[in-house]
Every structure is written in structure tokens, then in C-alpha cells.
N, C-alpha and C positions, 0 to 999 in steps of 0.2 A: 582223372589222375593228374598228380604233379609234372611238369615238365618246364625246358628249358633250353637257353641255345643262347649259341657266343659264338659272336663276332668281330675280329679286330678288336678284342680285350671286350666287347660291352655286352653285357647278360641279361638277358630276359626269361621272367621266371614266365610262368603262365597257370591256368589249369586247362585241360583237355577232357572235353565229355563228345564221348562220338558213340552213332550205334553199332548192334553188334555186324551189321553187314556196313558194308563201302559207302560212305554216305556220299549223298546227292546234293546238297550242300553244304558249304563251308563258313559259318558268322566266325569274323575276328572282332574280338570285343576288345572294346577299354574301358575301364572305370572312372568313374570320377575320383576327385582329389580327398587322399585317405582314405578309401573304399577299399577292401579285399577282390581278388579278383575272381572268388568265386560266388559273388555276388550276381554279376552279368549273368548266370546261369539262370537268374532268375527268368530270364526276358526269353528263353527257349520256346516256349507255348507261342510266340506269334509268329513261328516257323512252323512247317511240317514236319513231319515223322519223315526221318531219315539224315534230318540235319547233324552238323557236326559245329562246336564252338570253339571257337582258342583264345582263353580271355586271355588277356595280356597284361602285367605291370608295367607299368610305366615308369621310364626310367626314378631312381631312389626310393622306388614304392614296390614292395609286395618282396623286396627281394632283388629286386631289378636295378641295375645302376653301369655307371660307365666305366672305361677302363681303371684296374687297379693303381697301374703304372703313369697315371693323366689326373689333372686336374679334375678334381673334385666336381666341380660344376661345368665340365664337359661340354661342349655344343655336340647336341643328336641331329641329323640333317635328315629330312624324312625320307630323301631316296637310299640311305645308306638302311635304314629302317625296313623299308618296303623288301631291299633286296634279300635283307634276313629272314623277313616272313618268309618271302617264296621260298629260301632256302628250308626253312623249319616247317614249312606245310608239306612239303615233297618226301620229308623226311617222316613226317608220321603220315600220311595218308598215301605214299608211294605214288609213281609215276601216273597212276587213278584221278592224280589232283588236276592233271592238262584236260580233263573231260567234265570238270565239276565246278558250280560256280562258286566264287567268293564273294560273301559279301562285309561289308564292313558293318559293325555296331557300334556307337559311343556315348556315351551318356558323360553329361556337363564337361570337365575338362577334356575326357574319351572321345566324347564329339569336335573337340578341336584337333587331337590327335588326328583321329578318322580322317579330319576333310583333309587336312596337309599330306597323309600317305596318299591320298584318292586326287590329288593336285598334282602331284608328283609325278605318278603312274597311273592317269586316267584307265588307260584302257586294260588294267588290270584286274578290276574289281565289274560284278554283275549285278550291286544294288547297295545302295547306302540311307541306313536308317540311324539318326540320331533322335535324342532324348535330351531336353532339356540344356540343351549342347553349347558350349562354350566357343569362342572361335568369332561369332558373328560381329562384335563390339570390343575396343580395344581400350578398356579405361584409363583413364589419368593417372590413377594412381599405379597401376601394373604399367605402364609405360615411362613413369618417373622410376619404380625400382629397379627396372628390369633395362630399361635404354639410355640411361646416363648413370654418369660416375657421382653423380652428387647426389644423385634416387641410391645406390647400390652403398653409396657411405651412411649414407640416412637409415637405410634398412638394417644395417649393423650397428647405430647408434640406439637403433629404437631397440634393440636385442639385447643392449646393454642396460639398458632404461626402461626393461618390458615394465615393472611394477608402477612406474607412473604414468607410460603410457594408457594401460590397463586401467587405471585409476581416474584416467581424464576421460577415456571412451564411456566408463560406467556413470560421467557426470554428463557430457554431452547426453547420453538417452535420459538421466534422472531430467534435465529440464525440456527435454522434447526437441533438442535438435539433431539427435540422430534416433532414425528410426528404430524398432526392436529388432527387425529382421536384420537390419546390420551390426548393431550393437554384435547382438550373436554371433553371425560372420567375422567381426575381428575382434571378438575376444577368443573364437576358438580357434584363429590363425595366429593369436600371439600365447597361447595358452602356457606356455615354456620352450625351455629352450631350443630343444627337438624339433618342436612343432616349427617354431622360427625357420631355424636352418630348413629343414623338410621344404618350408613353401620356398626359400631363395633357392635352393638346390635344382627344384622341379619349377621355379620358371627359369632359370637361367639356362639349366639343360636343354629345355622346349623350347625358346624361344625363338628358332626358326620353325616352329608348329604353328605357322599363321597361315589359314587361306584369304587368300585374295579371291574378290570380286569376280576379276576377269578369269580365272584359272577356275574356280564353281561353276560358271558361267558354260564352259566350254567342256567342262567334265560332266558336269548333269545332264550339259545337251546331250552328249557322245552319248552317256550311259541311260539315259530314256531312249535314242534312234539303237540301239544296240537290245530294246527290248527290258532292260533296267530298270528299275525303281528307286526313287529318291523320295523319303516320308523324313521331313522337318516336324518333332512335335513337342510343343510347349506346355507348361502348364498353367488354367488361367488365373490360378492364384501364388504366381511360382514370381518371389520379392526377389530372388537373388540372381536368376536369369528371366527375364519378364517376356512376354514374346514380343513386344517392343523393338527389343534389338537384332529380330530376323528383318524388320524393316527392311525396305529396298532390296535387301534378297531374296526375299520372296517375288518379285518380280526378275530376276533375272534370266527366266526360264519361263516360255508360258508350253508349255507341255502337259497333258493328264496324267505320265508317269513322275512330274515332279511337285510332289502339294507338302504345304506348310498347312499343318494341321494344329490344332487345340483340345486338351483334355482335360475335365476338373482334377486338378490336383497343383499342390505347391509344388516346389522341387523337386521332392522324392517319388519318386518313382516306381519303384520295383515291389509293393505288395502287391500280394493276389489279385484283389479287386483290380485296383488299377493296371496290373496288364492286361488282364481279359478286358478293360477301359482302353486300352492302347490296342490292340487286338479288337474291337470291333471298332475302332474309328479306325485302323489302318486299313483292314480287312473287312469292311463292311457287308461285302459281297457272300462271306462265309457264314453267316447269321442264318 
């Protein structure tokens, strides 16, 4: 079902699929960038029977966005975030929720999402699984739009100029110096006007959604000695998040409940095959 919850002016839409008895777990999902949010359901199968999901939009997505009466491009702080969950989980799963675990789910940007509420509030959550996850690597170009005033003038000038910009990306790939996999990627991020404002909106919003190194480091320990699980998995034909960039964080834990894993597939994730593909590389043991 549909649901939702507001806080301090800022609205989160979600969908809710729970069984018909008191469930035994809880995934909070996030999707990735222009995903529906009842998408994430798809990933239900590499839980048990009795699990409960609450996929979540992200803020200017799905429905979801910050206060009416506030700038537009809002800053969302993830502890302010985490406190809404707990308050909106308590609310639909009743005081039941203090005996059941939570675990976090995010796929590409959802996975950045994920790790900065699980940074925030370590010892809040009983297992974190991302997908193809966003977060680990902070590129040049998202750090010029998004952390200076002359990135943020530039990305409204190119908004104004989308038709030639569009026009020069489709020539850079015609002679081979930008690859296909990105050509794609930013011509479906400048695709019109919408779509523009959409991606300055949701990184402006998010942009204290960054985990740190030391803050993973110290969450994963907790949440594997706490009996936790943390599954990192990539995919190995996946051009737009590569697993290249779990680099060095993959080492930052050496634990058995914390593994950075690999599955054949590009970016997407969520057909059939491939999660019963995610589902026995996570779950091996279940086979």
C-alpha cells in the first residue's frame, strides 16, 4: 500500500508491503535515481517469509520533497531523516517494531542514501545490503555542480543551453571520445527541462548523503559484532558504477559478516534472474 509521513514541513511518500501476521523483519528501501519506489519490492525474494519493506522516495522523487514554505533545494541531514523513519515505522508496525530488526536496502543512489542514515545512527539498523550502490566515489563533475558556486552557475547555464550541450555529447561519442555507456548517462540526465532541475534538486537536497570512510569503518564493525550483516554487490559488467570504486572499502572491515561481492550483470539489477543471481551469491548457504 501507499503511505507517507511529515516532518518539520518535509514529506516522504513510500510504498508498504508487509505480511499478513507482525513481521520479523523490516528492509527500508531506496531506489535509485528516477526509479519508482515500488520497484525495490522486486528484491523481497532474498529475505524470508515474514519480512516487511518500506520503500522510500527520495526526497523530489516519487512524490517526496522538502518543505513547502523553504527553498526549493532544501539541505536533508540524515539524522533528521533516520528520526522520521523511526517515527513512521512505530506508526505502522506499532510498538512490535522495538523487538524486530531493521535492515537497510539501496540500490545506486539508495545505496548512498542507506550508508549516510546507517553513519548517522549506527546502532540503529541489524543489516545493510546495497546494490550497485552510489556513495563510494565522489566524481569531479558532481563535486563541481554540487560544491561550488561556479559548478551550480554552470549547471543552470548548461539548462539554458541544454540543445547544444546535447549536440556536442552526441559528437564527442560520434568520434570515440566519450564512451556509449556515458554518452547515455548524460544525455538522459539533460534530456529536458524537468529532467535537469530533477538531478540539481536531488543532489543539492542530498548532499550531506556522503559516507565517510571512518564512519563505514566503525558502523560495519559494530553491525557485524552485533551479529549484522553487510553484503556490498556490484555488477561485473556495470560502466556506470564499476566495482572499481568500492576500492579500499572493501578493505576496511575484515570480518565474515562484511563481504563485497560480484554478480554478472550491468547496472540493473532487479529482474528475475538476476535476483535469484543476487540471492544465491548473497545466500549461498540456502542452495
Amino acid at each position: 500500500m501507499e503511505t507517507s509521513w511529515t516532518d518539520q514541513g518535509w514529506r516522504w511518500n513510500a510504498v508498504w508491503h508487509a505480511p499478513q501476521n507482525p513481521p520479523t523483519r523490516v528492509v527500508v528501501a531506496f531506489h535509485g535515481f528516477g526509479r519508482p519506489c515500488d520497484e525495490m519490492l522486486a528484491y523481497l525474494p532474498l529475505y524470508e517469509e515474514g519480512t516487511a519493506m518500506l520503500s522510500v522516495g527520495v526526497a523530489h522523487q516519487n512524490g517526496s520533497r522538502p518543505p513547502l514554505d523553504g527553498p526549493v533545494q532544501a539541505v536533508l541531514h540524515p539524522e533528521h531523516m533516520a528520526k522520521a523513519l523511526d517515527a513512521w515505522l512505530e506508526d505502522l508496525v506499532g510498538t512490535h517494531i522495538a523487538g524486530v530488526d531493521v535492515e537497510l536496502l539501496g540500490y545506486s543512489l539508495g545505496g548512498r542514501v542507506a550508508m549516510a542514515l546507517l553513519e548517522s545512527h549506527p546502532g540503529r539498523w541489524m543489516g545493510l545490503t546495497l546494490l550497485a550502490p552510489d556513495g563510494f566515489k565522489k566524481n569531479p563533475m558532481y563535486r563541481f555542480a554540487v560544491e561550488t558556486a561556479a559548478g551550480r552557475a554552470t549547471w543552470a547555464w548548461v539548462d539554458r543551453h541544454a540543445e547544444g550541450i546535447r549536440a556536442l555529447i552526441r559528437g564527442l561519442r560520434k568520434v570515440r571520445i566519450l564512451p556509449a555507456h556515458l554518452e547515455h548517462f548524460a544525455l538522459h540526465h539533460t534530456e529536458d527541462h524537468a529532467m535537469r532541475t530533477l538531478v540539481a534538486n536531488t543532489w543539492m537536497t542530498h548532499r550531506k548523503f556522503w559516507p565517510t570512510r571512518e564512519g563505514m569503518r566503525r558502523a560495519w564493525s559494530h553491525m557485524a559484532e552485533q551479529g549484522g550483516r553487510v553484503h556490498v554487490v556490484f555488477g561485473d559488467r556495470d560502466a556506470i558504477i564499476p566495482k572499481s570504486w568500492g576500492r579500499g572499502w572493501d578493505r576496511l572491515v575484515d570480518h565474515p559478516n562484511v563481504r563485497f561481492l560480484t554478480i554478472s550483470s550491468g547496472h540493473v539489477m532487479r529482474h528475475p534472474t538476476l535476483v535469484q543471481s543476487l540471492k544465491r551469491t548473497i545466500f549461498p548457504c540456502d542452495d
